[in-house]
C-alpha positions in Angstrom: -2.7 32.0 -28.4 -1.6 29.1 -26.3 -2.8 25.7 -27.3 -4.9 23.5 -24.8 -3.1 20.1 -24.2 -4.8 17.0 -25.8 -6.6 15.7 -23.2 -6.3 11.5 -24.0 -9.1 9.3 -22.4 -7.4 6.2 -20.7 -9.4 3.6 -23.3 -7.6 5.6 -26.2 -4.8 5.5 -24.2 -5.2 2.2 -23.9 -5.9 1.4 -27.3 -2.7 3.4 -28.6 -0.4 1.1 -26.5 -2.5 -1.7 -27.7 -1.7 -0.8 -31.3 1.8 0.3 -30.7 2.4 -3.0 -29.1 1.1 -4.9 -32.1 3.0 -2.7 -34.4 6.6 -3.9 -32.6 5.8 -7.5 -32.5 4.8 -7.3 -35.9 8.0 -5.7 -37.2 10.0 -7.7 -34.8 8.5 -10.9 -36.2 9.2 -10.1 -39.7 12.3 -9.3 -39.3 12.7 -12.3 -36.9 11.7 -14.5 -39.9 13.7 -13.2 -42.7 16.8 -10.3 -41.9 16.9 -9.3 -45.6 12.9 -7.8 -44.9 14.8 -5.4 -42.5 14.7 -2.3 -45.6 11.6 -3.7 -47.3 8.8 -1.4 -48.3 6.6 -3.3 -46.0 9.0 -3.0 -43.2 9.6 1.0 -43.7 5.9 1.1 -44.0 5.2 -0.8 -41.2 8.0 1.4 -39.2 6.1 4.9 -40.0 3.1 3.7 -38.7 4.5 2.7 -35.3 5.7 6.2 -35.7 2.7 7.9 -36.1 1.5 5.9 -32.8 4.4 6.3 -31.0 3.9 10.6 -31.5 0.0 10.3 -31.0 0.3 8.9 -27.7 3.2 11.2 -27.0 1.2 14.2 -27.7 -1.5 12.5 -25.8 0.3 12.5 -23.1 2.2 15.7 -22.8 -1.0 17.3 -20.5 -0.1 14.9 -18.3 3.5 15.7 -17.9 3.0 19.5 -18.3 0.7 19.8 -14.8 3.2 18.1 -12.9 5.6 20.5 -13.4 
């Protein structure tokens, strides 16, 4: 059976950027501030979650991309 592509409403859309953004500037900032953070817990933590975004609104936006084919 062939899966239906997620369908992503622009204000999730929206919010996924939003957070994805925050995420970057976050890590960015840290490791701005102190260079030995760069393989801290925190900072790996921090990097999966930005991740997990990244995917989400990848996946969100694969329906997109697949009708214009």
């Amino acid at each position: 059976m062939k899966k239906k592509p997620i369908a992503v409403e622009p204000n999730k859309e929206l919010s996924i950027l939003s957070r994805i953004e925050e995420s970057r500037k976050k890590i960015h900032d840290m490791i701005n501030l102190n260079k030995c953070i760069l393989f801290s817990d925190e900072t790996v933590k921090m990097s999966q979650y930005l991740d997990k975004l990244i995917v989400e609104y990848i996946k969100g936006s694969e329906g997109e991309q697949s009708s214009e084919k």
